[in-house]
MARFI-372548 format. One record per residue: residue in three letters; x, y, z of N, C-alpha, C in turn. Coordinates in steps of 0.1 Angstrom, whole numbers, padded with zeros to 4 digits, always signed. Layout:
ALAXYZXYZXYZ;...
This chain:
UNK+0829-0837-1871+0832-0849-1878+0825-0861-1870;UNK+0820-0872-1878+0814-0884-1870+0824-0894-1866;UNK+0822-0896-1860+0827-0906-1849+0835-0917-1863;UNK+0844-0925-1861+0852-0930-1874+0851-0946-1865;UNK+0848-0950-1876+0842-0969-1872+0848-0976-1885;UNK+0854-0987-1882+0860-0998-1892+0848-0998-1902;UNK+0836-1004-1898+0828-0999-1910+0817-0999-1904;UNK+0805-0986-1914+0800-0980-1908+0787-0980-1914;UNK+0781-0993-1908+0767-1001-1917+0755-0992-1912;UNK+0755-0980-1904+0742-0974-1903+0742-0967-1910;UNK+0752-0957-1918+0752-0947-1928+0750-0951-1936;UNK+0753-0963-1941+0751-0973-1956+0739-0971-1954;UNK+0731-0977-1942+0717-0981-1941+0709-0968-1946;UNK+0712-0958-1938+0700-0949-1940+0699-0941-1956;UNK+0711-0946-1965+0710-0941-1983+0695-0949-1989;UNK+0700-0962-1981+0687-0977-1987+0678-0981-1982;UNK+0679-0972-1971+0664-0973-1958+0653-0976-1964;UNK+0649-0966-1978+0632-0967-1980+0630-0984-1987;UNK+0644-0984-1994+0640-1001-2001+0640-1010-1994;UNK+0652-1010-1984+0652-1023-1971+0639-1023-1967;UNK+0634-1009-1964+0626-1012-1952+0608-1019-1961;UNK+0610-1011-1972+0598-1016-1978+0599-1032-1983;UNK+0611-1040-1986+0615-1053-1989+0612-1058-1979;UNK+0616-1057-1964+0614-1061-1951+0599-1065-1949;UNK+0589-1055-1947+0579-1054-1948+0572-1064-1957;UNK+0576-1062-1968+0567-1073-1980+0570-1088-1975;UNK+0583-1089-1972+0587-1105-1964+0579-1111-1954;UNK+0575-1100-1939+0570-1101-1930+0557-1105-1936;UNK+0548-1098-1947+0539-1097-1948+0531-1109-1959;UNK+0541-1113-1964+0541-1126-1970+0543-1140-1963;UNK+0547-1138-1956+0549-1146-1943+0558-1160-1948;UNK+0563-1157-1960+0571-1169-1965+0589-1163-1960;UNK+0587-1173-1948+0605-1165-1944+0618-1177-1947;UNK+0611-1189-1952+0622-1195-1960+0621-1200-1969;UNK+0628-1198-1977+0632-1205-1994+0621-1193-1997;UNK+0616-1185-1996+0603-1174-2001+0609-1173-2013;UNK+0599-1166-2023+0605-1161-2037+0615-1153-2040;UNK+0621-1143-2026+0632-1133-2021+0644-1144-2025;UNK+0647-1149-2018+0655-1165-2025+0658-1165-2034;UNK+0651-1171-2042+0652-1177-2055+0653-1165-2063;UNK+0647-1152-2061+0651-1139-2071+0667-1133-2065;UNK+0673-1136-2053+0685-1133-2052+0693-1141-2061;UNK+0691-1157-2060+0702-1163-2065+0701-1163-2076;UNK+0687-1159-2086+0695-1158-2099+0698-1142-2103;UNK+0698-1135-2094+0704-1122-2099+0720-1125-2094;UNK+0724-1129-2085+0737-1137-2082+0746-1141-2094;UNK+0734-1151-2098+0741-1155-2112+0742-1148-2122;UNK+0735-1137-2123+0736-1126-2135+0745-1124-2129;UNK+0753-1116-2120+0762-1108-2116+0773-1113-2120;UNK+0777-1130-2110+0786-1131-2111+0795-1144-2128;UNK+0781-1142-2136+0782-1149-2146+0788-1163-2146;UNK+0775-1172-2135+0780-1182-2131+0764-1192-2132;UNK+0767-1204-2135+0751-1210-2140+0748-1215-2125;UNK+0753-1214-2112+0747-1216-2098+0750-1211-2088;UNK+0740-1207-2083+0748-1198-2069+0734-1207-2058;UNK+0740-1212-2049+0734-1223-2042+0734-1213-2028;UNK+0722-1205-2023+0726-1194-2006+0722-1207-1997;UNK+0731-1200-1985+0732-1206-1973+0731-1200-1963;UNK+0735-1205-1953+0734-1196-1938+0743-1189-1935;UNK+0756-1191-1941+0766-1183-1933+0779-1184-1943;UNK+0788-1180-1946+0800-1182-1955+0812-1200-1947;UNK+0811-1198-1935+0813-1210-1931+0807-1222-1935;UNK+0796-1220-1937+0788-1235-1938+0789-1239-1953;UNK+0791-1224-1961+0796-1226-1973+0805-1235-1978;UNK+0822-1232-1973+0826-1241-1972+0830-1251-1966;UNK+0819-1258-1961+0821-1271-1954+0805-1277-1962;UNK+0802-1273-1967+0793-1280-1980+0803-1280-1995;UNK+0813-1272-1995+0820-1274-2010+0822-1286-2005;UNK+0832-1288-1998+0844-1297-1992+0835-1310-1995;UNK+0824-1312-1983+0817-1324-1983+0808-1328-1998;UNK+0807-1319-2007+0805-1327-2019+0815-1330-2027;UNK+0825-1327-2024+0838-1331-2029+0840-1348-2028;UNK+0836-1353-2016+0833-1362-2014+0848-1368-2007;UNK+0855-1359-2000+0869-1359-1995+0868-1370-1984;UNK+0874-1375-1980+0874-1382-1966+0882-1382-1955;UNK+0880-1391-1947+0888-1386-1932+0904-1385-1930;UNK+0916-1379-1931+0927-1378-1935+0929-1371-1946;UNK+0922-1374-1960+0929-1364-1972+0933-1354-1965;UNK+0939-1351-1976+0946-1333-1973+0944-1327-1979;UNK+0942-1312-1974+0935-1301-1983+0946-1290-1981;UNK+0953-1282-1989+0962-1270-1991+0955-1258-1987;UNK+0961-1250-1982+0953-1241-1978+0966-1225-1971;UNK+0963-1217-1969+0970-1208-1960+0967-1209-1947;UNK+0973-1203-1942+0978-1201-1925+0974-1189-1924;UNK+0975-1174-1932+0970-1165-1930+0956-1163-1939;UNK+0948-1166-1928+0935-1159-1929+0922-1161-1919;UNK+0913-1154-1917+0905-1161-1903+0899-1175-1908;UNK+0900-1180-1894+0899-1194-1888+0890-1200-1893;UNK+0884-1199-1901+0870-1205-1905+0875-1212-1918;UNK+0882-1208-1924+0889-1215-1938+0893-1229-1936;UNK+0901-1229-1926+0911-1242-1915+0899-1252-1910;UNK+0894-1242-1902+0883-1247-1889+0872-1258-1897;UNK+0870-1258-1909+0864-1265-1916+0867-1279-1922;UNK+0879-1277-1927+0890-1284-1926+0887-1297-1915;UNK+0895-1291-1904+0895-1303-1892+0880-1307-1892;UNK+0875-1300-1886+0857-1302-1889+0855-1319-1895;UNK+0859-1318-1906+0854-1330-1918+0867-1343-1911;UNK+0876-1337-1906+0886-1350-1902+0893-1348-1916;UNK+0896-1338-1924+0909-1337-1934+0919-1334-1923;UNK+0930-1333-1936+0941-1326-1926+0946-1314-1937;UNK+0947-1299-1928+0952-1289-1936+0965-1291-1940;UNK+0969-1287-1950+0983-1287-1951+0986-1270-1958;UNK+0992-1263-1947+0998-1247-1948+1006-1246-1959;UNK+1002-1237-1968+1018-1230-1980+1017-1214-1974;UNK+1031-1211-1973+1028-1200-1969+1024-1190-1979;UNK+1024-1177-1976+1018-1166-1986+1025-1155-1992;UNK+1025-1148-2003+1030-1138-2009+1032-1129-1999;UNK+1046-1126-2000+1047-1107-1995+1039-1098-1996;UNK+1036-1094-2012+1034-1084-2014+1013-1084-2018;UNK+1009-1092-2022+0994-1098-2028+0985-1103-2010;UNK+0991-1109-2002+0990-1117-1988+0979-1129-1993;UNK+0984-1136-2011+0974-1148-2010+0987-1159-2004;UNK+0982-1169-2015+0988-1183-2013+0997-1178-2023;UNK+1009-1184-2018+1024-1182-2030+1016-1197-2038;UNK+1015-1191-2051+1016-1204-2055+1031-1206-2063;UNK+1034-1207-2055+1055-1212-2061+1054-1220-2051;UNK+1048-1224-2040+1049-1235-2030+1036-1245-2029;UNK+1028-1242-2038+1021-1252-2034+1023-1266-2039;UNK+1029-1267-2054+1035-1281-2061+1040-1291-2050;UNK+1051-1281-2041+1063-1293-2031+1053-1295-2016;UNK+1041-1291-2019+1030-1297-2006+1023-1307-2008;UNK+1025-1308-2023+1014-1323-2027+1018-1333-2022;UNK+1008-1345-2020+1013-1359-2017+1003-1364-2024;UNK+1001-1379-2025+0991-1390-2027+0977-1384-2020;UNK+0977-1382-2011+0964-1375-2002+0959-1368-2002;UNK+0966-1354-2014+0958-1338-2014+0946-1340-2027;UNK+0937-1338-2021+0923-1334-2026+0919-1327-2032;UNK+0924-1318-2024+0916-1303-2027+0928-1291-2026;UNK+0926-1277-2030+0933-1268-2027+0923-1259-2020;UNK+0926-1249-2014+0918-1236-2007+0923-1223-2012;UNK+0921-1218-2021+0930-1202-2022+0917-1191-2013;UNK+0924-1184-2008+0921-1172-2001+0921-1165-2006;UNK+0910-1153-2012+0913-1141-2015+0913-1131-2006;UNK+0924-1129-2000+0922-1121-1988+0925-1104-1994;UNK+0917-1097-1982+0913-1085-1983+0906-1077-1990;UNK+0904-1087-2004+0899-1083-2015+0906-1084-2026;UNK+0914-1088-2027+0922-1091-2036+0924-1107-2043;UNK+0919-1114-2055+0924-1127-2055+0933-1133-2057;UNK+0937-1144-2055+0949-1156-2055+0951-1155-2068;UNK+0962-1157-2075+0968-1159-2087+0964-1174-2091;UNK+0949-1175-2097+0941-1187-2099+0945-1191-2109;UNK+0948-1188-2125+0960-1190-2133+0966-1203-2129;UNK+0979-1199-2121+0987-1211-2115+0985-1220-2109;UNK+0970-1215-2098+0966-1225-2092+0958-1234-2098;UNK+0950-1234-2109+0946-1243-2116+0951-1246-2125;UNK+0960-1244-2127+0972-1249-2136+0975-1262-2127;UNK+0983-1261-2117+0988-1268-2107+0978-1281-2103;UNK+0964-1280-2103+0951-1285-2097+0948-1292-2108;UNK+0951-1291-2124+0946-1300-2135+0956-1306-2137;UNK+0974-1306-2132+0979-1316-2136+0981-1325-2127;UNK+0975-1322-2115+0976-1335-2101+0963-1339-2100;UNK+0955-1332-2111+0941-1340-2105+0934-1334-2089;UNK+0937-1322-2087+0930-1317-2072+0916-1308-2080;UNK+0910-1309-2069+0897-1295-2072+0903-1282-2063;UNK+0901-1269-2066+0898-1263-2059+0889-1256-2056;UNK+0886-1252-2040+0874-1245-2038+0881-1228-2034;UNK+0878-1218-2040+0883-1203-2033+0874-1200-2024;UNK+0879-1194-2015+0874-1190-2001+0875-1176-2008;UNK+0860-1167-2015+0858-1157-2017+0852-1149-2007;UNK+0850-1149-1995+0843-1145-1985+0846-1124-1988;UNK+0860-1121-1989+0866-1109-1987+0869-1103-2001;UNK+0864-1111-2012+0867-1106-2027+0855-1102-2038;UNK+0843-1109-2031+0832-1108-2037+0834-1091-2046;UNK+0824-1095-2060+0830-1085-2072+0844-1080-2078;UNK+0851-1087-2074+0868-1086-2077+0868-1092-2093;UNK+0872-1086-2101+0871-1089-2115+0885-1099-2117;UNK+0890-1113-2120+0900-1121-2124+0903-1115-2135;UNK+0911-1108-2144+0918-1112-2157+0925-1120-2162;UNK+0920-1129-2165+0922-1146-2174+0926-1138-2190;UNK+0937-1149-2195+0945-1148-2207+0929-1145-2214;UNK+0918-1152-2217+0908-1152-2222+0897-1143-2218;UNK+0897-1133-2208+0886-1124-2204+0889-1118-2190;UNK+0877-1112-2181+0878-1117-2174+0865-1123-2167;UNK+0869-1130-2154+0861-1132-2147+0860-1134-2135;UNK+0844-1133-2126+0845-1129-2111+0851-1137-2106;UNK+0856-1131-2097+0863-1138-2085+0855-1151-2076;UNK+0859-1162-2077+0851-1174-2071+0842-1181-2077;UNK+0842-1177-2094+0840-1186-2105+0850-1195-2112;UNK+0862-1191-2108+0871-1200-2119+0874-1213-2115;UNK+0877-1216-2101+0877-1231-2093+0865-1240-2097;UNK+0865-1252-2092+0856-1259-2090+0840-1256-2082;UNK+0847-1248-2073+0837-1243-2065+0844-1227-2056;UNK+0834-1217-2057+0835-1206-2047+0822-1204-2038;UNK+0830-1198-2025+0819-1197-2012+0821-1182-2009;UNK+0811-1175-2005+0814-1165-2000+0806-1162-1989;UNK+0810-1152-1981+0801-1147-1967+0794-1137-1964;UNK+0781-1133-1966+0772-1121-1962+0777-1112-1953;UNK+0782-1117-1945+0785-1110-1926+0787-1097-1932;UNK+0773-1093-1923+0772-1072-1922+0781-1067-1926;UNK+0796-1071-1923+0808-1061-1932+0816-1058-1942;UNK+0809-1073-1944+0817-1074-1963+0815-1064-1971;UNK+0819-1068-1982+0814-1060-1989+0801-1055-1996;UNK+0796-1069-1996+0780-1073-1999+0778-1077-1989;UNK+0772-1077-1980+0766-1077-1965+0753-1081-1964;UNK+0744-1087-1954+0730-1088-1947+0732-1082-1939;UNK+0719-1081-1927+0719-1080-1919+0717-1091-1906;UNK+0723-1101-1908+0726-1108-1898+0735-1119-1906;UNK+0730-1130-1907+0746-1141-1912+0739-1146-1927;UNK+0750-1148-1934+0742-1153-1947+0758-1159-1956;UNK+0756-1165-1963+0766-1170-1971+0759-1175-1986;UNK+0768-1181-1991+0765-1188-2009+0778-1193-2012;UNK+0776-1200-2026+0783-1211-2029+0782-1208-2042;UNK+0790-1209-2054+0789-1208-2069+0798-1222-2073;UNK+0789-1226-2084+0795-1235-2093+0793-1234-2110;UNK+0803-1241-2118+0793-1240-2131+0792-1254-2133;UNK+0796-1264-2122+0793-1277-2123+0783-1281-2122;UNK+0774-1288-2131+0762-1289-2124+0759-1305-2113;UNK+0769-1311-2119+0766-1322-2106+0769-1326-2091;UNK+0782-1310-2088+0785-1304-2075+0774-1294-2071;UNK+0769-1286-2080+0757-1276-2081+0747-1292-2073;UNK+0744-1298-2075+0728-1307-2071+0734-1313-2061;UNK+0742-1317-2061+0748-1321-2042+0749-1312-2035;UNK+0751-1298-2039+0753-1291-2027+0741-1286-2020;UNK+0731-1286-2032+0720-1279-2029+0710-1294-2021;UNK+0711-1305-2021+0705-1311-2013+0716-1310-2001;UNK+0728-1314-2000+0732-1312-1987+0729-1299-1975;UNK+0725-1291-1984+0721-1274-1979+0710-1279-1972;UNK+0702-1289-1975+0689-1291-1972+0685-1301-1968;UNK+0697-1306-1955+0693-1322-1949+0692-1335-1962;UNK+0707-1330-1970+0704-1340-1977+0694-1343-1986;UNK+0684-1337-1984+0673-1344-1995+0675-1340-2009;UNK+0667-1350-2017+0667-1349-2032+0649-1346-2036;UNK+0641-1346-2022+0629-1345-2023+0625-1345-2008;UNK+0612-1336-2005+0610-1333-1993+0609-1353-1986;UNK+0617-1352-1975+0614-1362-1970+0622-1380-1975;UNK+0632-1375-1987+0634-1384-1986+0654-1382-1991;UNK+0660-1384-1981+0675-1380-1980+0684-1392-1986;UNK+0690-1385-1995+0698-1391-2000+0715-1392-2000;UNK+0720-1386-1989+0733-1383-1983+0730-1377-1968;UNK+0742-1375-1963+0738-1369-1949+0740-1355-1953;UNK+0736-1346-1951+0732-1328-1952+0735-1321-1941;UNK+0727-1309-1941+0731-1304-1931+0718-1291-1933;UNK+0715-1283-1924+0706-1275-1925+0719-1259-1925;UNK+0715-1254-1934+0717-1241-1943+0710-1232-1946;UNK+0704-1227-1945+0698-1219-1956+0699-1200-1951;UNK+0698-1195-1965+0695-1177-1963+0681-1176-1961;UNK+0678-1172-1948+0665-1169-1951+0660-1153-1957;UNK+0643-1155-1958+0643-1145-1972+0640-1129-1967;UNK+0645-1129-1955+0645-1113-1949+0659-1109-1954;UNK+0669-1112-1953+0685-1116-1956+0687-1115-1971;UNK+0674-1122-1976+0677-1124-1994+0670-1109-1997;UNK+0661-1108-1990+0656-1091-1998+0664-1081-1993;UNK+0673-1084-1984+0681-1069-1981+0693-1069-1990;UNK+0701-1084-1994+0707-1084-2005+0707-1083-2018;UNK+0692-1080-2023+0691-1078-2034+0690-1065-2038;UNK+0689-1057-2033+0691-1042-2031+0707-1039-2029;UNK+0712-1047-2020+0725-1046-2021+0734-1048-2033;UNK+0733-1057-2035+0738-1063-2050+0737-1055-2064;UNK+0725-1049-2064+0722-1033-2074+0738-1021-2070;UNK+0739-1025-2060+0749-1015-2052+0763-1017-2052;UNK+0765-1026-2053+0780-1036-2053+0789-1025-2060;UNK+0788-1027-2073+0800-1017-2079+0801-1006-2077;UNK+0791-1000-2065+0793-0984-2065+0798-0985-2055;UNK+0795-0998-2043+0804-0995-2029+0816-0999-2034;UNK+0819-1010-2042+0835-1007-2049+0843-1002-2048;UNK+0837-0991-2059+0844-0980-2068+0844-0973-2052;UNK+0836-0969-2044+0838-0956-2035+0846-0966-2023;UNK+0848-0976-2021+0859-0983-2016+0877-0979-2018;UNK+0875-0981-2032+0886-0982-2040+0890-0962-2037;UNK+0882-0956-2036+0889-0943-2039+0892-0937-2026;UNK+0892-0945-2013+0892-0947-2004+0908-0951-2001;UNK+0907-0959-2005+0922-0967-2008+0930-0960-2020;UNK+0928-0950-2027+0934-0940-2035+0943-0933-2026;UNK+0928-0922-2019+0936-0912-2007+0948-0916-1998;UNK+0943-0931-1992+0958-0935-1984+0967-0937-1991;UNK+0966-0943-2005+0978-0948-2009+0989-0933-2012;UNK+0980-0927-2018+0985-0908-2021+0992-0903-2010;UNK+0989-0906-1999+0987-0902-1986+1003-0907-1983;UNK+1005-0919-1976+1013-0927-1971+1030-0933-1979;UNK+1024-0928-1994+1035-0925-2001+1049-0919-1998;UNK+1046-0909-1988+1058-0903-1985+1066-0910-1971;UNK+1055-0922-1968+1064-0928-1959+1073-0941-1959;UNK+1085-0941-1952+1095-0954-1963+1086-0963-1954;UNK+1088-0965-1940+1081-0974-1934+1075-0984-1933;UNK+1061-0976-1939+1047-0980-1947+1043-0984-1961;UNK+1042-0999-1959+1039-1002-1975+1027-1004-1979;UNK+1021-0996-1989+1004-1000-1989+1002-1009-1996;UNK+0991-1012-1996+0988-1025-2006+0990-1027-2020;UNK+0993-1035-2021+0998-1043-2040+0985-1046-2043;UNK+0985-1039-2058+0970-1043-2062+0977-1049-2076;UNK+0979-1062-2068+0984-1073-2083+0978-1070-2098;UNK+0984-1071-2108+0980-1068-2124+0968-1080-2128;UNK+0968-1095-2116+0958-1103-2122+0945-1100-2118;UNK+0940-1090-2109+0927-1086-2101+0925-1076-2102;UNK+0914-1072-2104+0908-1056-2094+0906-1063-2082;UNK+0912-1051-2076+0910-1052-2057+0899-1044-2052;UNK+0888-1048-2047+0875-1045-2042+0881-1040-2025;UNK+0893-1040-2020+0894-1038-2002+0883-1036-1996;UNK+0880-1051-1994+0873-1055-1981+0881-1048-1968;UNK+0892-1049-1970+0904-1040-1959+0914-1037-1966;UNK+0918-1029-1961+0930-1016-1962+0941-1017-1957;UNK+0953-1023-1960+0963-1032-1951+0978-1027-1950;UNK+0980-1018-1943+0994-1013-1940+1003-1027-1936;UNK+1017-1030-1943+1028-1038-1940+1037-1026-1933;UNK+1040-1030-1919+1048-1016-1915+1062-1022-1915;UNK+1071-1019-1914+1083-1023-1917+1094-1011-1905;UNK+1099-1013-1897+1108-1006-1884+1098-0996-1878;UNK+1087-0999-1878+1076-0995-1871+1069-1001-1865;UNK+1066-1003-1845+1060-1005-1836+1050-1006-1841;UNK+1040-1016-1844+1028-1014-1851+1017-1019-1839;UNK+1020-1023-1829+1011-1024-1817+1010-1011-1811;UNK+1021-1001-1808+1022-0989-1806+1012-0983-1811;UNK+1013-0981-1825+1008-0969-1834+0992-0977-1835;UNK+0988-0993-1833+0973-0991-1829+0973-0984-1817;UNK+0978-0986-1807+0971-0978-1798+0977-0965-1791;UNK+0981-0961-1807+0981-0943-1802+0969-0937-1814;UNK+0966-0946-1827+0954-0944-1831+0938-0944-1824;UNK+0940-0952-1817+0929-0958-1804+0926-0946-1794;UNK+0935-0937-1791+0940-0932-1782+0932-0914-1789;UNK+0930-0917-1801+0926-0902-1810+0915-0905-1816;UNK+0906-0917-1810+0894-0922-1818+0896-0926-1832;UNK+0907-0939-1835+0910-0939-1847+0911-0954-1848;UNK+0899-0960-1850+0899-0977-1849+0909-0979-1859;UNK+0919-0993-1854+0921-0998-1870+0924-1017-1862;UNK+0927-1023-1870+0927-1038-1868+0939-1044-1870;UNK+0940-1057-1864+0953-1066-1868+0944-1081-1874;UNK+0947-1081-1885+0940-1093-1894+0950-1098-1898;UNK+0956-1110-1893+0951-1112-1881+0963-1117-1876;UNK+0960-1116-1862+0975-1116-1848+0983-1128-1849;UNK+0973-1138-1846+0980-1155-1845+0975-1163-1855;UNK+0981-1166-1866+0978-1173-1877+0974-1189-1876;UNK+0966-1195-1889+0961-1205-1879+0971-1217-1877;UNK+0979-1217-1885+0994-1230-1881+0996-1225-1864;UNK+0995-1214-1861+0999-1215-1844+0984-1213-1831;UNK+0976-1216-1839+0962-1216-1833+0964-1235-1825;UNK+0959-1231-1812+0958-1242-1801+0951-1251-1809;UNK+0941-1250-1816+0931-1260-1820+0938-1268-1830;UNK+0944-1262-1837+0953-1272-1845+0964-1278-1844;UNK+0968-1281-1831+0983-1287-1824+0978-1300-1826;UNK+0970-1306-1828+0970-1322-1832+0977-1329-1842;UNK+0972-1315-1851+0982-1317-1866+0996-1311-1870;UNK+1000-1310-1856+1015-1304-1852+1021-1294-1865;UNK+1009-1282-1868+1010-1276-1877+1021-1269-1872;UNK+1018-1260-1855+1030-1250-1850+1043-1251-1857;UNK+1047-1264-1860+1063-1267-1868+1062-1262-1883;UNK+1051-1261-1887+1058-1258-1899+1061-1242-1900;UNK+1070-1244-1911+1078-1230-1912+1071-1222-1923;UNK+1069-1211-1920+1063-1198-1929+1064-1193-1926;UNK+1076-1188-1925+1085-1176-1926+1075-1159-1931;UNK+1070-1161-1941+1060-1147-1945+1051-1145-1935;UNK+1041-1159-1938+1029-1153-1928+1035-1152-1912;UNK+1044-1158-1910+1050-1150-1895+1055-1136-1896;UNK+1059-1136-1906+1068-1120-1907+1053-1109-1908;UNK+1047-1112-1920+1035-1102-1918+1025-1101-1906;UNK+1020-1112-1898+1014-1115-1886+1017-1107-1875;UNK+1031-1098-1875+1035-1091-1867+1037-1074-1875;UNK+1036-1073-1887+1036-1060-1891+1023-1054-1896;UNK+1012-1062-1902+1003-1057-1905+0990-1053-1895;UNK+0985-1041-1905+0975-1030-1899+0966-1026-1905;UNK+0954-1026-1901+0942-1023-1912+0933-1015-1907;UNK+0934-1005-1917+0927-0989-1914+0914-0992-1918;UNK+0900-0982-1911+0890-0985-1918+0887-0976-1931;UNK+0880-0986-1937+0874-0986-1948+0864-0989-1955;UNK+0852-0982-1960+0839-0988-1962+0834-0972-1974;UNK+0823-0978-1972+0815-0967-1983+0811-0957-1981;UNK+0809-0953-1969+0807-0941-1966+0816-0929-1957;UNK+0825-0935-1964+0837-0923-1955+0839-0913-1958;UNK+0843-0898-1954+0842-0891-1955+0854-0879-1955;UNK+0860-0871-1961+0877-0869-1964+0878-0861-1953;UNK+0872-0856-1942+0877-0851-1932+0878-0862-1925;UNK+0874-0875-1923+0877-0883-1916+0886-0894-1917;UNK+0891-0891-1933+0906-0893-1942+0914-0890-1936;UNK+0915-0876-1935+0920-0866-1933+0929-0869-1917;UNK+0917-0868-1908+0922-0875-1894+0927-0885-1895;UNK+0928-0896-1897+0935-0907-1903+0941-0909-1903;UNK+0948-0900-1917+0960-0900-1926+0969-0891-1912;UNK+0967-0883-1910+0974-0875-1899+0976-0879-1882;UNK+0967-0887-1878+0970-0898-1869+0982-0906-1871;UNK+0983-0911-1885+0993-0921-1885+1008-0912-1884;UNK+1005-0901-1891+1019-0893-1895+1022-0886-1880;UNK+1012-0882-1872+1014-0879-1857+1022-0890-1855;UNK+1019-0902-1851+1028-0914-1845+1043-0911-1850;UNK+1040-0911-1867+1060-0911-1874+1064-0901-1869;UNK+1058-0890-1867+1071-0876-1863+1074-0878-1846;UNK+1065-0882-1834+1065-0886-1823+1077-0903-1823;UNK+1077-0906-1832+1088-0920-1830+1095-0917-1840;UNK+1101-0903-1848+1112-0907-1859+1125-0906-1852;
């Protein structure tokens, strides 16, 4: 059996070797390594995909959104809604601009934003909203733009972990991080759509947030040399764009072989009360970017590191949420109460999960965990 890794980007690699490596090559060999024609043929297959009139790439899913935000044209104080559970970069953007976040806590069972709490966080000040789709799964967007057209907010979804996640809207459906004002997502090697090194994008069907974002991506300008806001430097460059576009052909099959991944355990873990697997809400297909045990009268620091202990990575996504992160004690977030994301912050566990797994290494897994329950029943 191979060695078992959260996810396991060299096996992916060597199915798509011959096209990476031949895309690679034509990049080098073109010698156009930014904005090249790799670029501009990613983003509008982007937009075929995600049936969206703009997908604006960038350098990294962070920078992503801290260009929604700043074309929003938000200023120093507003407040922007957002969760407490999810990595730091959602928040970290936030302070960044001189907003101020304001935490709702999150669903038990989905782990987005409750939207039953976000109405009694509004004030005169909120701007904007942030939904998370975390793990792969999206926010119940429905309510939240429901909520966002009768106060007048925008929101931007933080798709970084949902990318191809199909929404079912009363009227269709559609991808995940098209239905807001604006969606951002993140390339990083382990997404689900991945580069190989950092890369990010932005979707709009706005087109006059679409043309601010895309000069702000680019020092501001509206023409080489002559800036018309303050910007910032962004960009995908086109080694990044040709590995993704090969990727992107690929999307639904790493999906689907995602998803049947997340079959076996759910099949699997069934027989345990303990262990609750993931809710795959009725409004979404869930793409599991991760695989997320809620353990319930189970040591779940324990059982990582008696998994650790049999070569059996798994993760806590994530430990300290960001209302109790040091960096944000200015905005004496620590006090506020969210009760869920504290409760989950201490139970949750994430097995790996990726495209190329293999059911003997299920297998070990699924039996690692159940080793731990018969050793602690």
């Amino acid at each position: 059996m191979k060695d078992i890794q959260m996810v396991d980007l060299k096996s992916q690699y060597q199915k798509i070797k011959p096209a990476v490596d031949k895309a690679i090559n034509e990049v080098i060999e073109s010698a156009q390594f930014i904005n090249g024609p790799e670029v501009k043929a990613f983003q509008s297959e982007m937009e075929a995909y995600l049936v969206v009139k703009h997908v604006i790439p960038c350098a990294n899913g962070t920078d992503a959104l801290q260009i929604a935000l700043m074309a929003l044209g938000l200023k120093p104080g507003d407040e922007v809604i957002t969760t407490s559970f999810t990595f730091i970069a959602t928040v970290e953007v936030i302070a960044l601009l001189g907003l101020k976040p304001i935490f709702v806590d999150v669903d038990k069972d989905t782990f987005c934003i409750d939207t039953s709490k976000i109405e009694e966080a509004i004030t005169n000040k909120t701007k904007a909203i942030v939904p998370v789709h975390l793990y792969g799964q999206a926010a119940n967007m429905e309510e939240i733009l429901s909520v966002a057209k009768k106060h007048n907010i925008a929101v931007v979804e933080d798709n970084a972990q949902a990318i191809g996640s199909d929404y079912h809207c009363a009227d269709g459906n559609q991808k995940a991080g098209t239905l807001g004002d604006v969606g951002c997502t993140s390339f990083f090697p382990s997404k689900n759509l991945g580069c190989y090194g950092d890369g990010g994008a932005i979707f709009t069907n706005n087109d006059e947030l679409a043309a601010k974002m895309r000069m702000i991506v680019n020092h501001g300008q509206s023409k080489r040399y002559y800036h018309d806001m303050v910007g910032v430097n962004s960009r995908l460059d086109s080694i990044q764009a040709a590995v993704l576009r090969i990727k992107l052909r690929e999307l639904d099959n790493y999906i689907n072989a995602r998803r049947k991944v997340a079959d076996y355990y759910d099949n699997f873990f069934a027989q345990f009360d303990g262990i609750k697997t993931p809710v795959r809400g009725s409004q979404s297909r869930h793409v599991f970017h991760q695989y997320t045990l809620t353990l319930e009268g189970i040591d779940r620091d324990a059982l990582n590191q008696f998994l650790a202990e049999k070569g059996i990575p798994s993760m806590i996504y994530y430990p300290v949420p960001a209302h109790k992160q040091k960096m944000f004690s200015a905005f004496g977030s620590a006090e506020t109460h969210l009760p869920v994301t504290d409760w989950l912050g201490e139970r949750v566990l994430s097995l790996p999960i990726h495209t190329e797994m293999e059911e003997e290494q299920l297998a070990h897994i699924c039996n690692g965990v159940a080793d731990f329950m018969k050793v602690n029943a």
